[in-house]
Backbone as a chain_set.jsonl record, in Angstrom:
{"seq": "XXXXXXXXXXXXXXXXXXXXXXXXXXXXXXXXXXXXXXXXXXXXXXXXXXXXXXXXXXXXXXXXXXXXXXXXXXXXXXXXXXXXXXXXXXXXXXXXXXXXXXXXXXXXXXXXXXXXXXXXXXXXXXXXXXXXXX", "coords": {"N": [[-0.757, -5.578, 26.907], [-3.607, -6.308, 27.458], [-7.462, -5.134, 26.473], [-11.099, -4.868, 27.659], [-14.466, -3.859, 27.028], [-16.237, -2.44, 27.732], [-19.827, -3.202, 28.217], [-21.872, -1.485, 28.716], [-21.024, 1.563, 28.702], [-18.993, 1.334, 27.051], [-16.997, 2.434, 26.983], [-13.048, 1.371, 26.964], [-11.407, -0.629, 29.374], [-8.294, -1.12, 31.28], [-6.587, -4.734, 31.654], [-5.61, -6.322, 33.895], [-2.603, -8.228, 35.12], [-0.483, -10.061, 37.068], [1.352, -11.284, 35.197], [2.759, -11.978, 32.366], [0.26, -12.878, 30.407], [-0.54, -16.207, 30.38], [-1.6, -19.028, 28.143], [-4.062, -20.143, 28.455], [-5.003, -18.206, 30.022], [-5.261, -16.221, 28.426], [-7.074, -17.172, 26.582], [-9.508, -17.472, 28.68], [-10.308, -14.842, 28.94], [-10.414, -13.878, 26.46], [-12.665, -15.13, 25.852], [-15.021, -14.47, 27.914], [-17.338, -13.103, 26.227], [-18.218, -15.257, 24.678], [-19.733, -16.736, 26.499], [-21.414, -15.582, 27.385], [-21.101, -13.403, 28.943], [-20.982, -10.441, 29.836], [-19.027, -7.748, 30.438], [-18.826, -5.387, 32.509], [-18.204, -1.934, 33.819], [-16.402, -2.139, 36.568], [-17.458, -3.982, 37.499], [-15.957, -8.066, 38.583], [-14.108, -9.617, 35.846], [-14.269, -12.073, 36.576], [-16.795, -14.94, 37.587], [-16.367, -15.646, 41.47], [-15.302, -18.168, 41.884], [-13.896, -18.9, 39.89], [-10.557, -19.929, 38.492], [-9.348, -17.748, 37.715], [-9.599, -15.918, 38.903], [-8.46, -14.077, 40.89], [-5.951, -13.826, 39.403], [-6.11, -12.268, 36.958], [-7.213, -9.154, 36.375], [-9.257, -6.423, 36.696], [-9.972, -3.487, 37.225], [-11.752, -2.757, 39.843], [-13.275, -0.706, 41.052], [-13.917, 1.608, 39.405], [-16.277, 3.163, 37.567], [-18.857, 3.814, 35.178], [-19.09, 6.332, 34.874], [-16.044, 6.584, 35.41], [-13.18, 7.794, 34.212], [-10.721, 7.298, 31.39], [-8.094, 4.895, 32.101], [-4.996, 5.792, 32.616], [-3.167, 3.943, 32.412], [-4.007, 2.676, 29.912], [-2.794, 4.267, 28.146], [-0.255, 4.385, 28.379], [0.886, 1.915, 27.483], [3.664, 0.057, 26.601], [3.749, -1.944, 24.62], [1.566, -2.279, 23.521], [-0.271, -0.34, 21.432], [-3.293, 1.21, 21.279], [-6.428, 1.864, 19.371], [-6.703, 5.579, 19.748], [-8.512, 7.139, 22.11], [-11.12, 9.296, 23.948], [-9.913, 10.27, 27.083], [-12.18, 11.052, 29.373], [-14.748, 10.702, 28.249], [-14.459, 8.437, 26.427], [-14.76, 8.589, 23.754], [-13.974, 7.709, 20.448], [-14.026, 9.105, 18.51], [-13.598, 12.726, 16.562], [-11.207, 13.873, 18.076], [-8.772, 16.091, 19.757], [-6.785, 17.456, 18.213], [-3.022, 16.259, 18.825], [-1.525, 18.572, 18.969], [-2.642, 20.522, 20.366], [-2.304, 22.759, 22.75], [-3.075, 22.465, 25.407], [-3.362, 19.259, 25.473], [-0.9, 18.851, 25.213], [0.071, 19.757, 27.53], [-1.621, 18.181, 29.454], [-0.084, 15.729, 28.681], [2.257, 16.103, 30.202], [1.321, 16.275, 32.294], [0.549, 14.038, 33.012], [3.251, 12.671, 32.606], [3.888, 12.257, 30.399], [2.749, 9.872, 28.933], [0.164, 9.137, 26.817], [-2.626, 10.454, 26.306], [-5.737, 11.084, 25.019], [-7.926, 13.726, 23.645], [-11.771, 14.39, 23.554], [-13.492, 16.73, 20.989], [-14.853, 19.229, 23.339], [-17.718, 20.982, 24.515], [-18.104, 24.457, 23.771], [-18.948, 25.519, 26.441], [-17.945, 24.394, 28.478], [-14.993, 24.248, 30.764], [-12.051, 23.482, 30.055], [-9.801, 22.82, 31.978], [-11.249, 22.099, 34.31], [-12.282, 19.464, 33.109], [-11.336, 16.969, 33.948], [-12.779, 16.106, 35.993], [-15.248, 15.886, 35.366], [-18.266, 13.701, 33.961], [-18.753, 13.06, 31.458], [-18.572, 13.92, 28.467], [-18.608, 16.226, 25.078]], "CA": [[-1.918, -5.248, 27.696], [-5.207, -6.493, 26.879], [-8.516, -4.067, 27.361], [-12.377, -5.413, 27.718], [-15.11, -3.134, 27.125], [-17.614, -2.164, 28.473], [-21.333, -3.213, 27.356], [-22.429, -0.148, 28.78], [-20.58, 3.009, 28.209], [-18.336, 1.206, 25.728], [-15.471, 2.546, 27.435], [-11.753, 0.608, 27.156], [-10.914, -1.248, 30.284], [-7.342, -2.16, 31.612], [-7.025, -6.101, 32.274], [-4.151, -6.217, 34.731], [-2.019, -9.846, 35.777], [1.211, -9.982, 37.72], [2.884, -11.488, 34.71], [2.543, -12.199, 31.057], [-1.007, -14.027, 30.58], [-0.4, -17.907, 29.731], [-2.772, -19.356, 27.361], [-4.722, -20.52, 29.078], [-5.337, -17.255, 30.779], [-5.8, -15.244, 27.566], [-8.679, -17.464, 26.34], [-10.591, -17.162, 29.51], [-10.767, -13.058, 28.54], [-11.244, -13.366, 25.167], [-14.409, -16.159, 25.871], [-15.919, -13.612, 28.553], [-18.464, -12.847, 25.719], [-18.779, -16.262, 24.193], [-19.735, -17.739, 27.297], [-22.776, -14.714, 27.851], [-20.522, -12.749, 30.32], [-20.684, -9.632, 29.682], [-17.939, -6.607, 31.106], [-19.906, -4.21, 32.769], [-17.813, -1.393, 34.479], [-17.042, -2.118, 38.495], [-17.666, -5.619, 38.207], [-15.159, -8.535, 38.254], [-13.971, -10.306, 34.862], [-14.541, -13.877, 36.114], [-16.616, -15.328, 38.532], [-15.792, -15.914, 42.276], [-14.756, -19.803, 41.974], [-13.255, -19.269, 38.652], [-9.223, -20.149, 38.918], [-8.653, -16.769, 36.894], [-10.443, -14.448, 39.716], [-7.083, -13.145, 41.451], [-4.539, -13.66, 38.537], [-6.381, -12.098, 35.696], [-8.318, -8.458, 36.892], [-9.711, -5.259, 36.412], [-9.862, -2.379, 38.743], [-13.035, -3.067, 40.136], [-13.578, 0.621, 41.738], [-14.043, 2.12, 38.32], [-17.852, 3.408, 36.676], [-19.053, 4.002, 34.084], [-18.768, 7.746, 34.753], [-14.704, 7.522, 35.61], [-11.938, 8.298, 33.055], [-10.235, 5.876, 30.534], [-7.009, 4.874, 33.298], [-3.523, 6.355, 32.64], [-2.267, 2.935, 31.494], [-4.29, 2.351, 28.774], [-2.282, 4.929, 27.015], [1.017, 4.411, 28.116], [1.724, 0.843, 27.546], [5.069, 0.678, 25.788], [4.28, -2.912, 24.34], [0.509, -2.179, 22.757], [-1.132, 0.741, 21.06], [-4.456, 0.904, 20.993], [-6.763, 3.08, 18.656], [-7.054, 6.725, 20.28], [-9.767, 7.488, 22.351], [-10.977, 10.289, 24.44], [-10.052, 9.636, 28.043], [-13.09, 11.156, 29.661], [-15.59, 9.893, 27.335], [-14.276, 7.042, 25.735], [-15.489, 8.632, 22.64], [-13.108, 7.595, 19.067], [-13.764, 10.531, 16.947], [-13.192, 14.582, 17.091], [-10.275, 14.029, 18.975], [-8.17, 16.915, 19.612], [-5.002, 16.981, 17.497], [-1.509, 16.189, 20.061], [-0.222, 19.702, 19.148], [-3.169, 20.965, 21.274], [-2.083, 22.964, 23.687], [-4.08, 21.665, 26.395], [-2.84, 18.0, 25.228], [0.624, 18.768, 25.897], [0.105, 19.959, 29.047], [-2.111, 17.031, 30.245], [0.72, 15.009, 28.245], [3.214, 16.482, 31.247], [0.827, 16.144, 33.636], [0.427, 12.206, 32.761], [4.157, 11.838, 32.788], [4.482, 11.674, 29.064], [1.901, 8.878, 28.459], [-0.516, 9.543, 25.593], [-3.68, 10.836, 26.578], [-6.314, 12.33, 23.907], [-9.558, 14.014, 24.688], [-12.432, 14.82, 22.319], [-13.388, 18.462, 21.547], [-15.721, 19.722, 24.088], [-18.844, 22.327, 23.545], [-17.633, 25.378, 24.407], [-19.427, 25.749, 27.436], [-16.996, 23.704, 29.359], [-13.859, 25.063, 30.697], [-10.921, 22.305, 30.111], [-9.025, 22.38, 33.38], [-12.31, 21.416, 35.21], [-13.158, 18.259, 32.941], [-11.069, 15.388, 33.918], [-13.523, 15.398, 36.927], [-16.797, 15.268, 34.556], [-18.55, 12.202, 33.635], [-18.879, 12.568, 29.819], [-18.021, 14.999, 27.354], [-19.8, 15.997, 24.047]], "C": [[-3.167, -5.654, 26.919], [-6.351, -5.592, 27.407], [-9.758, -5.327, 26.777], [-12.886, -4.39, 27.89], [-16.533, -3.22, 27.53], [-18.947, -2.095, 28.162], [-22.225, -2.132, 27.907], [-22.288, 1.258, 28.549], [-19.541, 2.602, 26.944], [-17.031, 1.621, 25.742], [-14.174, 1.258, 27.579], [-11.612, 0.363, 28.87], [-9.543, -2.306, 30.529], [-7.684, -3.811, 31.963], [-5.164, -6.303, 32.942], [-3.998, -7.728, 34.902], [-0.767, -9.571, 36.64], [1.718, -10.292, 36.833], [2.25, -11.709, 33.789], [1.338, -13.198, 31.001], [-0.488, -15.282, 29.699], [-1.837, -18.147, 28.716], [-3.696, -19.464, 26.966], [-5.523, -19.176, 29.568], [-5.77, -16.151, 29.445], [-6.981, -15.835, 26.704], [-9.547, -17.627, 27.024], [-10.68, -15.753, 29.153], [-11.24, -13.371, 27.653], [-12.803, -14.247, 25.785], [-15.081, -15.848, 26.424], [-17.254, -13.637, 27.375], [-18.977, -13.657, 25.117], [-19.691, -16.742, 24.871], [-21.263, -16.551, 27.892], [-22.36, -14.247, 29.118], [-19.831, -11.445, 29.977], [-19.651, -8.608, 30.783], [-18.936, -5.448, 31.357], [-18.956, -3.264, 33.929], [-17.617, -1.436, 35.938], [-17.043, -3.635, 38.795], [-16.651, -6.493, 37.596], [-15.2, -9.351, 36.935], [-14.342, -11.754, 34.979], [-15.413, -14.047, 37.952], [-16.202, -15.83, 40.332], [-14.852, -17.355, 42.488], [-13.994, -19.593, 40.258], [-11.449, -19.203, 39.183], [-8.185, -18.71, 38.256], [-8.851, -15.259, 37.857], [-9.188, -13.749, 40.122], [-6.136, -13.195, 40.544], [-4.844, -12.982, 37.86], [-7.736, -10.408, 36.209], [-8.343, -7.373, 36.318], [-9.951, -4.435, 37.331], [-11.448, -2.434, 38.387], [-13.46, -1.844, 40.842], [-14.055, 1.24, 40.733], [-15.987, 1.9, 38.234], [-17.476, 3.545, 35.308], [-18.848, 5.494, 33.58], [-17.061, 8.043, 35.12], [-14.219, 7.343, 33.961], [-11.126, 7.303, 32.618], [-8.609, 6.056, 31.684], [-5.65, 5.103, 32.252], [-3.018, 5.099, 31.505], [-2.641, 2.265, 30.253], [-3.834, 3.403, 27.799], [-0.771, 5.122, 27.135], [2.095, 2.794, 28.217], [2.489, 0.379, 26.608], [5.14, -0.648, 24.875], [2.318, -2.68, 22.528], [-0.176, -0.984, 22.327], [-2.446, 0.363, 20.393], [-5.303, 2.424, 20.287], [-6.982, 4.509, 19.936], [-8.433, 7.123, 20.815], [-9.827, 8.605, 23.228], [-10.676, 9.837, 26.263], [-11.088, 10.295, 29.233], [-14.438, 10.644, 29.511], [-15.239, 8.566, 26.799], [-14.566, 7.49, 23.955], [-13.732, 8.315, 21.533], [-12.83, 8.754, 17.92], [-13.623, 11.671, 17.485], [-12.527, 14.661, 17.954], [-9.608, 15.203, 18.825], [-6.93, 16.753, 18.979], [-3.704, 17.274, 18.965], [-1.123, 17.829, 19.657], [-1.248, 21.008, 19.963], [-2.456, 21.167, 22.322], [-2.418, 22.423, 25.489], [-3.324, 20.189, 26.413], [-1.096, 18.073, 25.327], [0.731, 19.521, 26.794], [-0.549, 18.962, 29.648], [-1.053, 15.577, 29.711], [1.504, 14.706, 29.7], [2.697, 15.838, 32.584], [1.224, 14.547, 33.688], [1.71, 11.691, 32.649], [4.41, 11.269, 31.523], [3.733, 10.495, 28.26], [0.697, 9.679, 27.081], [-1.817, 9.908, 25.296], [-4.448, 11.765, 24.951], [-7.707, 12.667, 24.446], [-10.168, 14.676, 23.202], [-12.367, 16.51, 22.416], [-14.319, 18.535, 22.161], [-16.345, 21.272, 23.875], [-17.836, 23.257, 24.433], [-18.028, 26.131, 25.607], [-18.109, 25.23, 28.983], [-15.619, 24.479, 29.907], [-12.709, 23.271, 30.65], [-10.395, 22.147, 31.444], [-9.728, 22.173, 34.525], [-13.068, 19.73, 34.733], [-12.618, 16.981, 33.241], [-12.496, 14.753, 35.591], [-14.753, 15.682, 36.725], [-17.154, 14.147, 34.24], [-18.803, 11.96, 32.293], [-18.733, 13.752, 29.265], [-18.843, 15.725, 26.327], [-20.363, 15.077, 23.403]], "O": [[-3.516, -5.214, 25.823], [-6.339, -5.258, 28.591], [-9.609, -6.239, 25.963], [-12.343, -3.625, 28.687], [-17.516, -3.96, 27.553], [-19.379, -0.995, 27.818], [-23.351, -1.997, 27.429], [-23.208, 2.023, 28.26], [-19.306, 3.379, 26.019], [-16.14, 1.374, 24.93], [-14.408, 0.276, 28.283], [-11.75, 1.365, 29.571], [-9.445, -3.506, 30.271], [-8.766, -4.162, 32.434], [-4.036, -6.373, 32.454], [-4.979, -8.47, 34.859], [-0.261, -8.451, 36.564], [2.879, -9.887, 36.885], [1.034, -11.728, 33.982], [1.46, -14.296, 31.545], [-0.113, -15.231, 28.528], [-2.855, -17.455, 28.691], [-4.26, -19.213, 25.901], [-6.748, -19.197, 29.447], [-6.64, -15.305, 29.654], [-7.784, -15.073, 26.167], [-10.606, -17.946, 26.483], [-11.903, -15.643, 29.077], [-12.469, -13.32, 27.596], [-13.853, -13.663, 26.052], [-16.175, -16.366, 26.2], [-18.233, -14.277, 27.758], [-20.126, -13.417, 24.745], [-20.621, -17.255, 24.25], [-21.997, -16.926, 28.806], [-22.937, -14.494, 30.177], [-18.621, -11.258, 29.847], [-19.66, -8.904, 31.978], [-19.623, -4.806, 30.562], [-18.908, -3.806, 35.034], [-18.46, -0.888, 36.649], [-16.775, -4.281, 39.808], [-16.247, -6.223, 36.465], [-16.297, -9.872, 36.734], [-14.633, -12.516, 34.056], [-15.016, -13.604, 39.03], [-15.408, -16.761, 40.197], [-13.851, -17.438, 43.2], [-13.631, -20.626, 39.694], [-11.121, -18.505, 40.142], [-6.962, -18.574, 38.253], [-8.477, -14.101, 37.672], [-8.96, -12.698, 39.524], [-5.2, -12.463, 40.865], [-3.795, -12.416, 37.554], [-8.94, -10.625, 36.336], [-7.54, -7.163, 35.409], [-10.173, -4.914, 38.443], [-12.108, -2.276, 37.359], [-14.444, -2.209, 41.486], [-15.109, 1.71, 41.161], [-16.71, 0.982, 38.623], [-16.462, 3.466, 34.615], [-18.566, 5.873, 32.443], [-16.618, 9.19, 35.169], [-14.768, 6.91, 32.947], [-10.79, 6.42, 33.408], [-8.14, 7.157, 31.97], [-5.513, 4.49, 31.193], [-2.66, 5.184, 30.331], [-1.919, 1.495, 29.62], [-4.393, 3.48, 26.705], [-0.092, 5.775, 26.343], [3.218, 2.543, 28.654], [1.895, 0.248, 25.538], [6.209, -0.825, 24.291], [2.199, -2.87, 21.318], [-0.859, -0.576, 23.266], [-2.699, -0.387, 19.45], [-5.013, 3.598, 20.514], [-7.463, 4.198, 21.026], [-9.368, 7.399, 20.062], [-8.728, 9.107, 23.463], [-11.414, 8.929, 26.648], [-10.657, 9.93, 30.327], [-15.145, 10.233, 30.431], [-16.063, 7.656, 26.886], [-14.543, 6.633, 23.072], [-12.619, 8.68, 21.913], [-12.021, 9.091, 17.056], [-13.518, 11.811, 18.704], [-12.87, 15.423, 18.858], [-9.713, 15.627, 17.674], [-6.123, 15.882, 19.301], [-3.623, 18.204, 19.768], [-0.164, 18.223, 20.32], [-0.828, 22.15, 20.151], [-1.938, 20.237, 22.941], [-1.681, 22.118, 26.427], [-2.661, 19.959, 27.423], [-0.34, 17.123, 25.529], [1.818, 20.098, 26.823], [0.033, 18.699, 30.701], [-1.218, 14.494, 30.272], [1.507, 13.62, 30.28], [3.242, 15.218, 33.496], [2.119, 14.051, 34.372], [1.789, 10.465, 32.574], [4.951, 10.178, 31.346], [4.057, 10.204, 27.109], [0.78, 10.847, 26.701], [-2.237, 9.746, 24.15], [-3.975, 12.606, 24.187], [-8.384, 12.132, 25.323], [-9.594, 15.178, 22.235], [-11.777, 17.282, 23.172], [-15.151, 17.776, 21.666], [-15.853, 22.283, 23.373], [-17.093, 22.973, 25.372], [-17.553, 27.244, 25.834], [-17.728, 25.746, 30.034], [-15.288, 25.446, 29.222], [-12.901, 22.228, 31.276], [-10.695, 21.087, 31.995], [-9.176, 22.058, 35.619], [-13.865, 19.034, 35.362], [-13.214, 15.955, 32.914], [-12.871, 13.649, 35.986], [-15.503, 15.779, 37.697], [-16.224, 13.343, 34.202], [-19.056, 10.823, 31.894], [-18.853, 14.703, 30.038], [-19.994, 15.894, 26.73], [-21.314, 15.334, 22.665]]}, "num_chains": 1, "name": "protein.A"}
């Protein structure tokens, strides 16, 4: 799985294909930012006339305010550093033996979800449908 981030919230973004990207197809992603084409949440990876627009995508429904997607933590081929999947944030993650984290483990079907710590104002089983965290 390859991710592209986001020059605005900085959040990880799936890059979905029907099938193993060809060569060809994985140096049109990486060169997105060579080429002064930035990833901006919502909007497509390439172009309308580009030959990569329908093979090579990104869930284009997504903000900047949704939640890092399911499959960026359960793909069985790439691990990617730990992030929070509300925030996007990298650090003060909750440790896995969080209670909480093995119950949203279950929920997720065993995939690998982490979430930062949140102020204590918050209640947990209301934040996957917040837009940012601490």
């Amino acid at each position: 799985m390859i991710i592209k981030q986001s020059v605005e919230c900085m959040k990880p973004r799936c890059v979905y294909a029907a099938s193993r990207l060809s060569g060809q197809e994985l140096r049109a992603v990486t060169e997105i930012e060579e080429n002064s084409r930035d990833y901006v949440c919502g909007s497509s990876l390439f172009p309308v006339d580009s030959p990569f627009g329908d093979t090579v995508v990104v869930r284009e429904g997504v903000t900047c305010n949704s939640s890092i997607e399911v499959s960026f933590y359960s793909s069985p081929r790439t691990a990617f550093d730990p992030c929070c999947i509300i925030c996007g944030s990298f650090s003060d993650l909750l440790p896995d033996t969080d209670n909480y984290i093995i119950a949203l483990k279950v929920f997720l079907q065993n995939s690998s979800p982490h979430m930062c710590r949140l102020p204590p104002r918050w209640e947990r089983s209301h934040v996957l449908g917040q837009k940012q965290c601490g």
